[in-house]
C-alpha positions in Angstrom: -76.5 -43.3 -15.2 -79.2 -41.4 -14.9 -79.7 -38.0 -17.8 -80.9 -36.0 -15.4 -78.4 -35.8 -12.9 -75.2 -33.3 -13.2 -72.1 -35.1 -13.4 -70.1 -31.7 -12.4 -71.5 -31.8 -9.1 -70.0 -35.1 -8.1 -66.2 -33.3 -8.7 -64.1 -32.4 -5.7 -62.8 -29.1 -5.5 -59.4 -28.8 -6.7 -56.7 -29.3 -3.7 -54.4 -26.2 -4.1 -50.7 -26.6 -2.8 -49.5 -24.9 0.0 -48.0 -21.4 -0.9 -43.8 -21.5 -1.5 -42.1 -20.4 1.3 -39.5 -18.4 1.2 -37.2 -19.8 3.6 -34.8 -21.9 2.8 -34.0 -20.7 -0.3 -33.2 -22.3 -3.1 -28.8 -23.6 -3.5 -28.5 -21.1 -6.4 -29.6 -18.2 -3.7 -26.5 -19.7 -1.4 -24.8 -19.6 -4.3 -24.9 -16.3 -5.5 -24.7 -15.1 -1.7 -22.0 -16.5 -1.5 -20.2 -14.8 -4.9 -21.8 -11.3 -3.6 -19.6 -11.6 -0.4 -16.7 -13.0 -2.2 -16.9 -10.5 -4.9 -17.5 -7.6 -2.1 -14.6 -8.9 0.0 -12.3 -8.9 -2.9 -12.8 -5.8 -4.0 -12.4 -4.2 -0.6 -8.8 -6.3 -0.5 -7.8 -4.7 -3.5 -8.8 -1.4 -2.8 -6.6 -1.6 1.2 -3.7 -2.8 -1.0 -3.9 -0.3 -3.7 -4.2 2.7 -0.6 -1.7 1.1 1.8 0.6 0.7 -1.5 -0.1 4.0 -3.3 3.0 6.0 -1.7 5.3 3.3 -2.5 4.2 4.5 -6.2 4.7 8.3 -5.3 7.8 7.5 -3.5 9.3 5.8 -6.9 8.3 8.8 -9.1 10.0 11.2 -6.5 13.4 9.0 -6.7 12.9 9.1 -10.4 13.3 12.9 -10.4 15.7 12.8 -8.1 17.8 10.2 -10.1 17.2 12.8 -13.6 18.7 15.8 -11.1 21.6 13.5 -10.3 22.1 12.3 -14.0 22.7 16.4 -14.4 26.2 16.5 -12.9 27.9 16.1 -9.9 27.1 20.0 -9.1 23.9 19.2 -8.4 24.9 16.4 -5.1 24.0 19.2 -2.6 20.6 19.3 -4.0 20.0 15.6 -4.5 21.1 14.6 -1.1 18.6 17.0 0.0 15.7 15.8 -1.4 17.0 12.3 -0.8 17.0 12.9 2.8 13.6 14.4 2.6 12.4 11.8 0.5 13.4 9.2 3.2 11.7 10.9 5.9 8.6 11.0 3.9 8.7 7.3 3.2 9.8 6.8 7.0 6.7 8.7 8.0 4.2 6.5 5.6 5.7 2.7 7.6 5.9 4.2 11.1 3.9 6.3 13.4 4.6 10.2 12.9 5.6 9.9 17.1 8.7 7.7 16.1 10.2 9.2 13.2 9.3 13.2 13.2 11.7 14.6 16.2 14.7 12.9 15.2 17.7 14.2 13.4 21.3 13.3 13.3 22.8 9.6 14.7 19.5 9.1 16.4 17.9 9.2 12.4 20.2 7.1 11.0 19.8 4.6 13.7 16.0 4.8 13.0 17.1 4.4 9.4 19.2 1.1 9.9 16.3 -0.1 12.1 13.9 0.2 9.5 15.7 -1.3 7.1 17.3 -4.1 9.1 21.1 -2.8 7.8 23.8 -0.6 8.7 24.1 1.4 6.1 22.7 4.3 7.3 25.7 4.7 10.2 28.0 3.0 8.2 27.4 3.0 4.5 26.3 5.4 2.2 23.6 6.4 4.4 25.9 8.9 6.2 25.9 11.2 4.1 22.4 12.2 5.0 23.9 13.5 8.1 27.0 14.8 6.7 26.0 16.9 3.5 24.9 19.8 5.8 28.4 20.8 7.0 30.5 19.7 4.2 32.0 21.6 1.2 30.5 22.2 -1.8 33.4 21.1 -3.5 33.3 17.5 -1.1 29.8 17.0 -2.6 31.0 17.4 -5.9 33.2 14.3 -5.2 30.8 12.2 -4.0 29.2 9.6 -5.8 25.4 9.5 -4.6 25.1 6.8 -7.0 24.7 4.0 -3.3 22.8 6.5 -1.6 20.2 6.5 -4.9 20.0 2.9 -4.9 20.0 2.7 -0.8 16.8 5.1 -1.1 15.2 2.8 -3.8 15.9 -0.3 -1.8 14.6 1.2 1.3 11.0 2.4 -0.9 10.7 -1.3 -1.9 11.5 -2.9 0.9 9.5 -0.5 3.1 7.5 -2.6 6.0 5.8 -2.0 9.6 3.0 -0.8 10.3 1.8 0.4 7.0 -0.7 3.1 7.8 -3.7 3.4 5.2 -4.1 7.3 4.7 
């Protein structure tokens, strides 16, 4: 080996890799893809059922007061099949379109009623009285027990179905 010669100069340049790519990514960049959309999807579930649910909730409260007015004395049936009434066109009007539900009255409702709730006790059970507390007595309606039309109205909230609208 000759001194005089520079042993640097016989070195190679250094061979540089080729730049990373970016595509494909890496299985932990599938993976948390995949949680984001997951975690996105399930949110957006739970927020539809929480809307499409939230006037079930609103509907219970209502029957609690209603119940509490009840509890007050048989005096009061006038007024509780009132609001029961109202309260089942409310919750009629949140499972089916407005177009179904909003002209009827009378036999016609309480047909709508029994089909909605896959019964007959709207035309045969305690259901009637929706369409009979308007012409009755005062003193009648102090006789009658709205104790099934109470629990009627509650199993018709619970077991409301159809097309559940969302606002």
């Amino acid at each position: 080996m000759n001194p005089q010669t520079d042993p640097l100069a016989e070195l190679r340049d250094l061979a540089m890799p080729e730049a990373v790519s970016w595509w494909p990514p890496a299985p932990g960049w599938w993976l948390l893809l995949l949680i984001l959309v997951l975690s996105v999807w399930g949110i957006w579930r739970w927020w539809k059922r929480a809307r499409a649910d939230s006037w079930r909730k609103q509907a219970l409260d209502e029957l609690a007061a209603i119940q509490r007015l009840a509890a007050d004395g048989r005096d009061k049936n006038a007024d509780v099949i009132a609001h029961c009434s109202a309260l089942f066109r409310r919750v009629a009007l949140a499972i089916e379109p407005r177009e179904h539900i909003a002209a009827l009255t009378g036999r016609a409702w309480l047909e709508k009623l029994d089909g909605l709730s896959a019964s007959r006790q709207f035309t045969e059970g305690p259901g009637q009285a929706l369409e009979n507390h308007v012409w009755q007595k005062p003193q009648t309606l102090a006789e009658l027990d709205v104790t099934p039309l109470l629990g009627l109205l509650e199993t018709f909230i619970r077991r409301g179905t159809g097309q559940e609208r969302a606002g």
